[in-house]
mmCIF file of the N, C-alpha and C atoms, coordinates in Angstrom:
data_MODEL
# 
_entry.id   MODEL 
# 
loop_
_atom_site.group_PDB 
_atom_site.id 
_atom_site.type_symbol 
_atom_site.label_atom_id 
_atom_site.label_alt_id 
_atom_site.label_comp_id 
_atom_site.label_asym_id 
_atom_site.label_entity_id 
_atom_site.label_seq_id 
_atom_site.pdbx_PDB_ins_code 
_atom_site.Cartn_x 
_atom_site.Cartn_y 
_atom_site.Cartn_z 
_atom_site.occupancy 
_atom_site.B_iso_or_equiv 
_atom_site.pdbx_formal_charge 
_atom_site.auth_seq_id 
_atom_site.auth_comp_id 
_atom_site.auth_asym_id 
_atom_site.auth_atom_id 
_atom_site.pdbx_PDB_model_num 
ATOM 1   N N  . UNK A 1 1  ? 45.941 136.037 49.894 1.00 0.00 ? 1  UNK A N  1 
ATOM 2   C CA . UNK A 1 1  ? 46.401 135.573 48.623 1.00 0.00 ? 1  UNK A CA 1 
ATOM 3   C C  . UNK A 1 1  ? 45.263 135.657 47.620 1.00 0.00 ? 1  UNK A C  1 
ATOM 4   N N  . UNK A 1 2  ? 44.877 136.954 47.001 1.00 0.00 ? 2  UNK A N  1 
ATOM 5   C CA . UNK A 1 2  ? 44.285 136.983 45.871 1.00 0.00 ? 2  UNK A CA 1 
ATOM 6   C C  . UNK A 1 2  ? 44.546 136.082 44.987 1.00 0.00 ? 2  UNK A C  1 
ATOM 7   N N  . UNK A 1 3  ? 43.147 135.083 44.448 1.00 0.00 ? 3  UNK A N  1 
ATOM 8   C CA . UNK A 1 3  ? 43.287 134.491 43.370 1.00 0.00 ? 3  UNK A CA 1 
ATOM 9   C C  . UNK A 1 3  ? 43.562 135.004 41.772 1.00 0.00 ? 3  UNK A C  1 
ATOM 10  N N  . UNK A 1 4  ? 43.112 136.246 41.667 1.00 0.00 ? 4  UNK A N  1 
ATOM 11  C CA . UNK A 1 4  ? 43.376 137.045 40.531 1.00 0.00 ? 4  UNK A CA 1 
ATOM 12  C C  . UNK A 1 4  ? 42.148 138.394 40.582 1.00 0.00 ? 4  UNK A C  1 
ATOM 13  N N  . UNK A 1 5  ? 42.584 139.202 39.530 1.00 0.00 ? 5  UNK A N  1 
ATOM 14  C CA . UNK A 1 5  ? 41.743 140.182 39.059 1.00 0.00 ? 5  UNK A CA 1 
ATOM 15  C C  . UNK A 1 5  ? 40.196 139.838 38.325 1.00 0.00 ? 5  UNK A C  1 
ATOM 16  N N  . UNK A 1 6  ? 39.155 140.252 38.965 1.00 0.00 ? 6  UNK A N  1 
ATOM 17  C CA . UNK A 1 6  ? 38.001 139.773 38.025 1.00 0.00 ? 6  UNK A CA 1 
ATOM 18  C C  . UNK A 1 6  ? 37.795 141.403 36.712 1.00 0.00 ? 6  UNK A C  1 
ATOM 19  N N  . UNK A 1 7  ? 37.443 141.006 35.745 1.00 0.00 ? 7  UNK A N  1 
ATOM 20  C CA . UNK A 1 7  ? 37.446 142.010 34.740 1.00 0.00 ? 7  UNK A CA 1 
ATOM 21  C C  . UNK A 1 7  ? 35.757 142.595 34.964 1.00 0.00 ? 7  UNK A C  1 
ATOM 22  N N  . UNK A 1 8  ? 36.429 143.712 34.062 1.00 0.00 ? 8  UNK A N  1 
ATOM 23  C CA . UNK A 1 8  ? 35.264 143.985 33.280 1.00 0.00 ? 8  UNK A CA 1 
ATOM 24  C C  . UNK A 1 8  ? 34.094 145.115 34.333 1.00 0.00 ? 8  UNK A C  1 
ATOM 25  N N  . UNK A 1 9  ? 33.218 144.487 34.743 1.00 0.00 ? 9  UNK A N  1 
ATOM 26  C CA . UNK A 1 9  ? 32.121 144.997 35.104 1.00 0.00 ? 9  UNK A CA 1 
ATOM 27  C C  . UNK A 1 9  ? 32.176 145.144 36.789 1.00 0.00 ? 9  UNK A C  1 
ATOM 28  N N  . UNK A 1 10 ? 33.046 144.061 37.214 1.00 0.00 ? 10 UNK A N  1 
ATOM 29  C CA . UNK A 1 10 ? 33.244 144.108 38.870 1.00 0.00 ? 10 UNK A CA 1 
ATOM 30  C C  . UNK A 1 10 ? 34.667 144.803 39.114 1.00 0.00 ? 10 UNK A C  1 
ATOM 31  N N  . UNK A 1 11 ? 33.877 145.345 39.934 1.00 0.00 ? 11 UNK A N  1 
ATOM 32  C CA . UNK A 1 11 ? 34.637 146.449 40.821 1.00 0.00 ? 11 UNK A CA 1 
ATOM 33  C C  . UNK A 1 11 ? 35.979 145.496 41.855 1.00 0.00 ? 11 UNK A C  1 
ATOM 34  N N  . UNK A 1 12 ? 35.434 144.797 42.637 1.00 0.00 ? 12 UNK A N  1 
ATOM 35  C CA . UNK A 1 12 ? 36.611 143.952 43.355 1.00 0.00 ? 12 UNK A CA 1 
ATOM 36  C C  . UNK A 1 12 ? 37.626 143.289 42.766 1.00 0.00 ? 12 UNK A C  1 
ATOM 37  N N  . UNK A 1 13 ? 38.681 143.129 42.876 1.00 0.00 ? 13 UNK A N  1 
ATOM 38  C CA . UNK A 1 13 ? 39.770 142.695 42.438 1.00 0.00 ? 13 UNK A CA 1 
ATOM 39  C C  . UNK A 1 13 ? 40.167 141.345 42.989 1.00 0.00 ? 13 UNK A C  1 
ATOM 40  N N  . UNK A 1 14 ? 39.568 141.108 43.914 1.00 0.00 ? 14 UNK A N  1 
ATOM 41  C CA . UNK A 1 14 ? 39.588 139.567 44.896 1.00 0.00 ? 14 UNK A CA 1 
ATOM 42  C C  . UNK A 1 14 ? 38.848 138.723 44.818 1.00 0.00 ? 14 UNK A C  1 
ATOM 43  N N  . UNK A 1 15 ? 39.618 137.518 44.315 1.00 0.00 ? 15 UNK A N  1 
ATOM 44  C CA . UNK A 1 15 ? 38.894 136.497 44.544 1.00 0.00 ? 15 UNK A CA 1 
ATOM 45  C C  . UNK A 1 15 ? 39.555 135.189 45.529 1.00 0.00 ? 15 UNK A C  1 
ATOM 46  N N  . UNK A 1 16 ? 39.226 134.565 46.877 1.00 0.00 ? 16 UNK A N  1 
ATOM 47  C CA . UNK A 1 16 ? 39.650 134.162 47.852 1.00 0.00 ? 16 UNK A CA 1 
ATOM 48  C C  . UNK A 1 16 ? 38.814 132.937 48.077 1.00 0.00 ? 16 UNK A C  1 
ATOM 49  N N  . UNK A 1 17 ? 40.108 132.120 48.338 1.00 0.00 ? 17 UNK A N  1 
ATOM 50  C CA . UNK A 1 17 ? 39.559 130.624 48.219 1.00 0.00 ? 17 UNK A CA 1 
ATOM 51  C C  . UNK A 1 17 ? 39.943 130.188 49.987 1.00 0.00 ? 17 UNK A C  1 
ATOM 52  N N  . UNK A 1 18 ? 39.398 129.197 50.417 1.00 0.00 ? 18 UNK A N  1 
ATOM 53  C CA . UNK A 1 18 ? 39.424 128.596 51.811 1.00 0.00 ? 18 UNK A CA 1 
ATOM 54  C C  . UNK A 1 18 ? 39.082 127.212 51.506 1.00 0.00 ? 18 UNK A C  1 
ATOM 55  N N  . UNK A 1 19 ? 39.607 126.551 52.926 1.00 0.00 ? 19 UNK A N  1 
ATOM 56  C CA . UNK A 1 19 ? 39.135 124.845 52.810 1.00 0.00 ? 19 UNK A CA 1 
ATOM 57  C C  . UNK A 1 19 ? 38.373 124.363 53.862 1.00 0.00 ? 19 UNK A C  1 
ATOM 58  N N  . UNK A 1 20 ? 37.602 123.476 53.864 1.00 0.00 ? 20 UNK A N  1 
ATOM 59  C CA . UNK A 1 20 ? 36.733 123.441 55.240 1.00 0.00 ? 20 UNK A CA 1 
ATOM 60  C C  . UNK A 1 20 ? 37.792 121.922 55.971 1.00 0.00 ? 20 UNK A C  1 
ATOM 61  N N  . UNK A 1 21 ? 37.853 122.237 57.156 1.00 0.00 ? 21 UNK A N  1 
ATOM 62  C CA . UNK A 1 21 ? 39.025 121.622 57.926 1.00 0.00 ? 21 UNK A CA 1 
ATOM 63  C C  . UNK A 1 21 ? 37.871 120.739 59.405 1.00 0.00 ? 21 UNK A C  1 
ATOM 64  N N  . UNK A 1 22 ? 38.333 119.598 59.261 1.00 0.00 ? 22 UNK A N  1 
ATOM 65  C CA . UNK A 1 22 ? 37.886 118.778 60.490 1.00 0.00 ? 22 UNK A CA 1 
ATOM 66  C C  . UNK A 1 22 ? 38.377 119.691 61.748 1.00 0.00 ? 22 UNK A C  1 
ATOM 67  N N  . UNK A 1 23 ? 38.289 119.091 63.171 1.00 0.00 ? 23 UNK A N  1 
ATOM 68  C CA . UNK A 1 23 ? 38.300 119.489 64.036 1.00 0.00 ? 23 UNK A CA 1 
ATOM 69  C C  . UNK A 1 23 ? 39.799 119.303 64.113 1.00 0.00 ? 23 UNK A C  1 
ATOM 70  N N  . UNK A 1 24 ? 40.436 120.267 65.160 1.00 0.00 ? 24 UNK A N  1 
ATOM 71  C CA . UNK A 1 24 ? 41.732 119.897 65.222 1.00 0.00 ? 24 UNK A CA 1 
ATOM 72  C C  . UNK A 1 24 ? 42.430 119.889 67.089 1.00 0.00 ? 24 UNK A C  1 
ATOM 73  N N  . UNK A 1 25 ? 43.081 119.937 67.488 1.00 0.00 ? 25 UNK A N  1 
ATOM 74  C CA . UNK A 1 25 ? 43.255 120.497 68.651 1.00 0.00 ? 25 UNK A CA 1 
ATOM 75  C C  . UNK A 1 25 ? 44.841 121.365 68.623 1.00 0.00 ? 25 UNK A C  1 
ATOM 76  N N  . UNK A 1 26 ? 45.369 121.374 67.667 1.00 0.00 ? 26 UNK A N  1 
ATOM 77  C CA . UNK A 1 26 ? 46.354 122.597 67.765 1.00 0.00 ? 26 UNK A CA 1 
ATOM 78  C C  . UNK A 1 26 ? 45.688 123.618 66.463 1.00 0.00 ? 26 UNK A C  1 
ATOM 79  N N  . UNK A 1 27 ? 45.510 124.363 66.609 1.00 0.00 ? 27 UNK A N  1 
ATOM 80  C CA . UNK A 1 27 ? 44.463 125.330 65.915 1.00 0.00 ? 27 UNK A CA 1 
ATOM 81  C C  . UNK A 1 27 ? 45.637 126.135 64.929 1.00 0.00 ? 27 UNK A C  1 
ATOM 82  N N  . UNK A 1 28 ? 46.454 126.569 65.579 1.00 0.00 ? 28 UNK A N  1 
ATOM 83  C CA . UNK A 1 28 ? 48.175 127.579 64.886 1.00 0.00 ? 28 UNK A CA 1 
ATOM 84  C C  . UNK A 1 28 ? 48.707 126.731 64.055 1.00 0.00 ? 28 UNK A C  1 
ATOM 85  N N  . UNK A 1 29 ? 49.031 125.867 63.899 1.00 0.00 ? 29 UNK A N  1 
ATOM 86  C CA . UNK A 1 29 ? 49.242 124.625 63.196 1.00 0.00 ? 29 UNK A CA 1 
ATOM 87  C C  . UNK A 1 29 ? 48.061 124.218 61.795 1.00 0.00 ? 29 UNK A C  1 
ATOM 88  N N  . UNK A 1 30 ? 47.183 124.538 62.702 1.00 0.00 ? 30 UNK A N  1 
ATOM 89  C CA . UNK A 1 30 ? 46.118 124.259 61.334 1.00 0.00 ? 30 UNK A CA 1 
ATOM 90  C C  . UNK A 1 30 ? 46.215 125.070 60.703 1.00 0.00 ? 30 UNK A C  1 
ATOM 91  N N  . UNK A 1 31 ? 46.096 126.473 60.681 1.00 0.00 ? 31 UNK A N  1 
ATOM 92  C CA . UNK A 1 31 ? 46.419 127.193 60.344 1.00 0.00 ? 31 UNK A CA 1 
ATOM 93  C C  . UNK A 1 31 ? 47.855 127.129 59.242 1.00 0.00 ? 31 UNK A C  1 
ATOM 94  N N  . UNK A 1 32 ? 48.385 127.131 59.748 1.00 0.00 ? 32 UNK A N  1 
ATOM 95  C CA . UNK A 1 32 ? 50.101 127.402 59.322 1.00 0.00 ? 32 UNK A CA 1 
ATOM 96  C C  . UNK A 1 32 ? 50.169 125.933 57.927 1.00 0.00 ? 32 UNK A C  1 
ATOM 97  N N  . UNK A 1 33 ? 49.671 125.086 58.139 1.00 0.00 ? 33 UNK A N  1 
ATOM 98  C CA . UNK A 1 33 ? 49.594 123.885 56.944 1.00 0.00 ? 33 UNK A CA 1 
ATOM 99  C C  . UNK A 1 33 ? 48.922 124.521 56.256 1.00 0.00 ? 33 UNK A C  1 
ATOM 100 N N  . UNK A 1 34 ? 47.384 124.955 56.557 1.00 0.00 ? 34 UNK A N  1 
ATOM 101 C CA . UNK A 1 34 ? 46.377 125.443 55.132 1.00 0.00 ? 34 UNK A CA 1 
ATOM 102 C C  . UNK A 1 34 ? 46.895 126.972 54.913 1.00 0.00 ? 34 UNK A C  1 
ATOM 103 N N  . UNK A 1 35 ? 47.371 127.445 55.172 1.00 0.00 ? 35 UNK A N  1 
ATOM 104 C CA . UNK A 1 35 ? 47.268 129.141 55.069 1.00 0.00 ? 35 UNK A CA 1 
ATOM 105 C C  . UNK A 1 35 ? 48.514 129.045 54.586 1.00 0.00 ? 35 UNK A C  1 
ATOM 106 N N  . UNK A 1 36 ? 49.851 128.758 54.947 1.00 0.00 ? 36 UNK A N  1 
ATOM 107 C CA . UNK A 1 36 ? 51.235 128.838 54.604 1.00 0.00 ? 36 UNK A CA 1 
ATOM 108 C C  . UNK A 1 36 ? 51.719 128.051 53.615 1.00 0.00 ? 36 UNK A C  1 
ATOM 109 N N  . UNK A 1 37 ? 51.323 126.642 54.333 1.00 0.00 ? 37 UNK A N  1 
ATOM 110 C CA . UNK A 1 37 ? 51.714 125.787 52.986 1.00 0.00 ? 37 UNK A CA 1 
ATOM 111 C C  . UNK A 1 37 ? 50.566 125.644 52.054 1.00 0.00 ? 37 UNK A C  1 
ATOM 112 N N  . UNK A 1 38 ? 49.033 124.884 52.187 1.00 0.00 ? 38 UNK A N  1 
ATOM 113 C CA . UNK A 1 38 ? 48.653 125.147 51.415 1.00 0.00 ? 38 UNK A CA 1 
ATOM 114 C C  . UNK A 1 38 ? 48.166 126.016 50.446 1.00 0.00 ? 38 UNK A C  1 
ATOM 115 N N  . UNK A 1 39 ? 47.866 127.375 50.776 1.00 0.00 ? 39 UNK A N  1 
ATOM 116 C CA . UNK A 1 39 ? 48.085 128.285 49.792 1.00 0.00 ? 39 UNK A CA 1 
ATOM 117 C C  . UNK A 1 39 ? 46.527 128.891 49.385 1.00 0.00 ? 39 UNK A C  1 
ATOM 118 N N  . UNK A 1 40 ? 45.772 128.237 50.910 1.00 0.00 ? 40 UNK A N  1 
ATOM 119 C CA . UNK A 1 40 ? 44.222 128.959 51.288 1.00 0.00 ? 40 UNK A CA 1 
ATOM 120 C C  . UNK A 1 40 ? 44.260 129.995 51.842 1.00 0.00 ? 40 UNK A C  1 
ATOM 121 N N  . UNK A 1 41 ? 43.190 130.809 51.949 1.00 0.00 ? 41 UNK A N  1 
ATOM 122 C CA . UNK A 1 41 ? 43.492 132.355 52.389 1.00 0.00 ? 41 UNK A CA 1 
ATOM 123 C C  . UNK A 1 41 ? 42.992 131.989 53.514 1.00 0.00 ? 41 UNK A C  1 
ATOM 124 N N  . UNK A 1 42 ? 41.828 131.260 54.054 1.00 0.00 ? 42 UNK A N  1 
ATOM 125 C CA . UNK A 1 42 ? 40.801 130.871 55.203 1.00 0.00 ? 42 UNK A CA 1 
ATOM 126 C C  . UNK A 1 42 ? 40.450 129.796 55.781 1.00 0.00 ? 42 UNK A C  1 
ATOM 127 N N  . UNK A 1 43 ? 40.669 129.227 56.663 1.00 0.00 ? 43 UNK A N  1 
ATOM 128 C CA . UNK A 1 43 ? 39.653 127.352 56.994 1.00 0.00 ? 43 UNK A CA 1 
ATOM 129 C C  . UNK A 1 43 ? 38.304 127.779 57.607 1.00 0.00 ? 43 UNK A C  1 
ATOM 130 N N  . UNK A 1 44 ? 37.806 126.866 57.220 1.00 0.00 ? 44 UNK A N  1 
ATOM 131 C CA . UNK A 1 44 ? 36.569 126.979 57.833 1.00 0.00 ? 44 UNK A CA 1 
ATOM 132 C C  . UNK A 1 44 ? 36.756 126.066 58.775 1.00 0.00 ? 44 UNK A C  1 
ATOM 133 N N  . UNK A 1 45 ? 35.519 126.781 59.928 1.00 0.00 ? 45 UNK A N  1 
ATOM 134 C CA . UNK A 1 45 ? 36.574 125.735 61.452 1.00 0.00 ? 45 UNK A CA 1 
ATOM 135 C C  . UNK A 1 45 ? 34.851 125.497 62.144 1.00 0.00 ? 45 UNK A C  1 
ATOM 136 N N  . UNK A 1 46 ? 34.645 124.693 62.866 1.00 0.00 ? 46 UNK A N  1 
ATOM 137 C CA . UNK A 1 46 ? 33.521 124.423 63.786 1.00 0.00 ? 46 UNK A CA 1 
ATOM 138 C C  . UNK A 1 46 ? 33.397 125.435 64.457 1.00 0.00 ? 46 UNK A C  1 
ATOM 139 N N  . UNK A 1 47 ? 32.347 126.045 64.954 1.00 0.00 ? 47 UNK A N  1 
ATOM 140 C CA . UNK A 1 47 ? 32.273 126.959 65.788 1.00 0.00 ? 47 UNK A CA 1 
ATOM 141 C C  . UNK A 1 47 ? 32.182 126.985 66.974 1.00 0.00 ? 47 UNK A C  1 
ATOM 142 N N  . UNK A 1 48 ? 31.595 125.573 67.187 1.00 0.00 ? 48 UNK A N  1 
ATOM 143 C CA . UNK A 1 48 ? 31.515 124.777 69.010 1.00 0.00 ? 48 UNK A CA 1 
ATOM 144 C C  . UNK A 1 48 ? 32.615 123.683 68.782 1.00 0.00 ? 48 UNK A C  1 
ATOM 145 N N  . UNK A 1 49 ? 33.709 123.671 69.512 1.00 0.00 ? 49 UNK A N  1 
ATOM 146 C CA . UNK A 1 49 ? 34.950 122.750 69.521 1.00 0.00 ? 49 UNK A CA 1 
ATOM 147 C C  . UNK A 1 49 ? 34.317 121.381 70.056 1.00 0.00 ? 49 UNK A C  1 
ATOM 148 N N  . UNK A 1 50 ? 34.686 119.883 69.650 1.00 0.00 ? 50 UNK A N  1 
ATOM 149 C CA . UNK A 1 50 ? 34.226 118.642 70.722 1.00 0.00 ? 50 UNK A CA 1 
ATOM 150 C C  . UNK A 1 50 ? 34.636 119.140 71.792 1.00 0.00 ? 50 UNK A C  1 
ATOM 151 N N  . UNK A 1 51 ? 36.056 119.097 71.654 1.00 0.00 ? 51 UNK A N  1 
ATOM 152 C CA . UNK A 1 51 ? 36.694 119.742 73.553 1.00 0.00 ? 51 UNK A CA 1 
ATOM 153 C C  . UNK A 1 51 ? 37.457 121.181 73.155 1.00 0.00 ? 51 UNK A C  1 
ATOM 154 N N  . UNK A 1 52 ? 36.573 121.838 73.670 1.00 0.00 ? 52 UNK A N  1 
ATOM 155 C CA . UNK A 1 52 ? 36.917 123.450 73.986 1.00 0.00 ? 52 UNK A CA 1 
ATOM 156 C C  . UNK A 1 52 ? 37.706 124.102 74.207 1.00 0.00 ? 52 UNK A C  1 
ATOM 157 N N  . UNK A 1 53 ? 38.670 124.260 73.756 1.00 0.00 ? 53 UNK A N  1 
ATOM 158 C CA . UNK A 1 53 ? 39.984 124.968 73.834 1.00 0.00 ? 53 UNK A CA 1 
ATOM 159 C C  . UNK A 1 53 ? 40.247 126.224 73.901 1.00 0.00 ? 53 UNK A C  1 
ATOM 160 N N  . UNK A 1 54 ? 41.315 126.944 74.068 1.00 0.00 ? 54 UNK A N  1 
ATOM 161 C CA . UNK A 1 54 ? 41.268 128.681 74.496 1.00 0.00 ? 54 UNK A CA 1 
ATOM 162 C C  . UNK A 1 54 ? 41.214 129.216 73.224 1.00 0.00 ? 54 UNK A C  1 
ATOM 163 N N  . UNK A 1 55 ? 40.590 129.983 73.340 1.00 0.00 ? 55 UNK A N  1 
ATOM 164 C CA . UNK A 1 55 ? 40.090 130.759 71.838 1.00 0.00 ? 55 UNK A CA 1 
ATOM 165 C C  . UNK A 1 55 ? 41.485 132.004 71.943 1.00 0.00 ? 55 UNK A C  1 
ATOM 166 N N  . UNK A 1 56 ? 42.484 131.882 73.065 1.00 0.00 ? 56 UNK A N  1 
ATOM 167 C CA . UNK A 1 56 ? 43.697 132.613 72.663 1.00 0.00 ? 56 UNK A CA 1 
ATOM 168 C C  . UNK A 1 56 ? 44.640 132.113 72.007 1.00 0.00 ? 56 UNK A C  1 
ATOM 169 N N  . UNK A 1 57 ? 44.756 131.186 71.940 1.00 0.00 ? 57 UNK A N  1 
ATOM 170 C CA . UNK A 1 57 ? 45.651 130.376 71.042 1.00 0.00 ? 57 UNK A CA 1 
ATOM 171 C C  . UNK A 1 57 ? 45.921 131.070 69.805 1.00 0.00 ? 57 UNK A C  1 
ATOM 172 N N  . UNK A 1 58 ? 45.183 132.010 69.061 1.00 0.00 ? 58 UNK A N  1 
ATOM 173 C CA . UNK A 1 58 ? 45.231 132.646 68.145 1.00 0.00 ? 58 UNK A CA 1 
ATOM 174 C C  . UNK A 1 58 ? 45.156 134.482 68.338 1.00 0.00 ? 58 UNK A C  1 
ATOM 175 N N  . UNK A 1 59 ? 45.759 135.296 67.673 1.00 0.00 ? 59 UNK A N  1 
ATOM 176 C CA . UNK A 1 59 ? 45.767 136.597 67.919 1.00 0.00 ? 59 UNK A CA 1 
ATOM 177 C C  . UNK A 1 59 ? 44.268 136.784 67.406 1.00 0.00 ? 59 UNK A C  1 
ATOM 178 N N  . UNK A 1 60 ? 43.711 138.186 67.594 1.00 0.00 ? 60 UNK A N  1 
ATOM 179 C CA . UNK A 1 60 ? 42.141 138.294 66.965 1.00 0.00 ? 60 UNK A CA 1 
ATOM 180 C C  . UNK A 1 60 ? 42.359 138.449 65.658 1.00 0.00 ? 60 UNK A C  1 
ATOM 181 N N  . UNK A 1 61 ? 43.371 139.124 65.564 1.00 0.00 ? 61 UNK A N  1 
ATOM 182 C CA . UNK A 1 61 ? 43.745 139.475 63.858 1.00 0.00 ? 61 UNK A CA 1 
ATOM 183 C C  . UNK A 1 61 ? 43.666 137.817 62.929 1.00 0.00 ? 61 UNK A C  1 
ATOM 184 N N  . UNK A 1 62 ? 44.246 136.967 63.862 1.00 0.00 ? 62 UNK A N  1 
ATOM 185 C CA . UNK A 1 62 ? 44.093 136.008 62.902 1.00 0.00 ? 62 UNK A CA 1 
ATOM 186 C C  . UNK A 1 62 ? 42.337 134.876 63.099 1.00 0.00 ? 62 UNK A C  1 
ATOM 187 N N  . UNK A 1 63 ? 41.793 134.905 64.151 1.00 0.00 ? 63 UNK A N  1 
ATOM 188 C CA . UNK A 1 63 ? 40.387 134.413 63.734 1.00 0.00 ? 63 UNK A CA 1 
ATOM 189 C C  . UNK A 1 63 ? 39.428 135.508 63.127 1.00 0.00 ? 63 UNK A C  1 
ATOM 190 N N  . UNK A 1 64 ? 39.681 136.779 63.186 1.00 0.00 ? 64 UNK A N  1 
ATOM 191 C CA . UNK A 1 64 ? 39.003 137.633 62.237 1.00 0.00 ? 64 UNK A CA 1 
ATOM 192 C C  . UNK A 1 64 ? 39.676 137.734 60.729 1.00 0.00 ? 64 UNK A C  1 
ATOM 193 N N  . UNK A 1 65 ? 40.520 137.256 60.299 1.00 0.00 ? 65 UNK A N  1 
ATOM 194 C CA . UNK A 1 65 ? 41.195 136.994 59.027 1.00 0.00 ? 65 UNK A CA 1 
ATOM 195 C C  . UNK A 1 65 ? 41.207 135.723 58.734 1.00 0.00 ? 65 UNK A C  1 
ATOM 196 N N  . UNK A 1 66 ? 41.091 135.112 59.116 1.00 0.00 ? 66 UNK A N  1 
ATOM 197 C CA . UNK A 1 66 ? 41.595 133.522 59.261 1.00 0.00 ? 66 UNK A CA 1 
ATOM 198 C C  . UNK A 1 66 ? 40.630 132.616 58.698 1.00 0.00 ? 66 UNK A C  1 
ATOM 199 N N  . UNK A 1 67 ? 39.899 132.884 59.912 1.00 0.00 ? 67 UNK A N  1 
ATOM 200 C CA . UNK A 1 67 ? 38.769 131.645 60.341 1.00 0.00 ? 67 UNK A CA 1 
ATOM 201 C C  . UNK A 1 67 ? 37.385 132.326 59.876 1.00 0.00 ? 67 UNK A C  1 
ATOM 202 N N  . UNK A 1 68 ? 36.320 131.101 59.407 1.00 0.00 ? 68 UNK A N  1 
ATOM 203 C CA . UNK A 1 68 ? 35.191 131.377 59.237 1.00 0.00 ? 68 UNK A CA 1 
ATOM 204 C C  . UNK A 1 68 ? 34.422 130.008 59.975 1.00 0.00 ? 68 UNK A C  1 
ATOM 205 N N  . UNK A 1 69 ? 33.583 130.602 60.393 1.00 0.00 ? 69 UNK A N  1 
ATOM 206 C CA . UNK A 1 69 ? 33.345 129.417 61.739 1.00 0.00 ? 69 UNK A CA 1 
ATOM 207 C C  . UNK A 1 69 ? 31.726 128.572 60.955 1.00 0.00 ? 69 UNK A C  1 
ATOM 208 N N  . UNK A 1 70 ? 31.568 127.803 61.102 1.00 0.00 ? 70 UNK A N  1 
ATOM 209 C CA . UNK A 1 70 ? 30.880 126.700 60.336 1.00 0.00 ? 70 UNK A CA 1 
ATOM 210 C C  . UNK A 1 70 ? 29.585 126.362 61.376 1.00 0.00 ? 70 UNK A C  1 
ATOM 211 N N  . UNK A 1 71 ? 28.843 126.126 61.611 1.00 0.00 ? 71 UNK A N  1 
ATOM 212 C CA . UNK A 1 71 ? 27.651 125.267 61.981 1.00 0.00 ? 71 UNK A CA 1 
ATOM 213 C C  . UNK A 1 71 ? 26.939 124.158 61.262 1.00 0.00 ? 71 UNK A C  1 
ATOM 214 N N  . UNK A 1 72 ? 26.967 123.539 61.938 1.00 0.00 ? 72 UNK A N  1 
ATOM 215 C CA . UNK A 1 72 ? 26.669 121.765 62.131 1.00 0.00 ? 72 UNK A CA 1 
ATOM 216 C C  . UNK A 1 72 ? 25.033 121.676 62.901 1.00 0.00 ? 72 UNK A C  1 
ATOM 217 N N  . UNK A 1 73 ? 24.457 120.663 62.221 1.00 0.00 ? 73 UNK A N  1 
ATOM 218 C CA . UNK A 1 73 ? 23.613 119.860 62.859 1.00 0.00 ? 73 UNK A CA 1 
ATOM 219 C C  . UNK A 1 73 ? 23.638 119.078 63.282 1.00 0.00 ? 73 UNK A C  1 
ATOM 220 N N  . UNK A 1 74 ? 23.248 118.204 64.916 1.00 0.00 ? 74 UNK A N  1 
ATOM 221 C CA . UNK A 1 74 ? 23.946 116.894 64.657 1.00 0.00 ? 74 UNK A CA 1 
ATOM 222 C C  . UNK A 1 74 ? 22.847 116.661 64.943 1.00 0.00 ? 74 UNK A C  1 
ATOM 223 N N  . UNK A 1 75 ? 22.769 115.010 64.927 1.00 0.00 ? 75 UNK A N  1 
ATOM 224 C CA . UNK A 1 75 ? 21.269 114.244 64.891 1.00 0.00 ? 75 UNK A CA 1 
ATOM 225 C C  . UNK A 1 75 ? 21.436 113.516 66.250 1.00 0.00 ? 75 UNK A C  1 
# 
């Protein structure tokens, strides 16, 4: 979901917005609220899960489109 056309001097035509999303444990679902209904192109998701779940849960097409994976520090 292109946000619009940028003018003028840039060449790309895309501009793409995402939301950064807590941890979840149904991942397709998270998805399907921010991407479908809300009307984000991307979540940003943890990259190490608390509890580790199958990284099939999703087709590749959609964590290589989808998802942008986040890193954390913890103390």
């Amino acid at each position: 979901m292109p946000l619009g056309e940028r003018g003028g001097w840039e060449r790309s035509e895309s501009r793409y917005c995402g939301v950064e999303t807590d941890f979840s444990d149904d991942v397709p679902s998270l998805l399907s609220l921010h991407i479908s209904t809300g009307g984000f192109d991307y979540v940003l998701a943890p990259l190490v899960l608390p509890v580790s779940g199958s990284d099939l849960v999703l087709s590749p097409s959609q964590w290589s489109s989808h998802v942008v994976g986040v890193s954390s520090s913890y103390s």
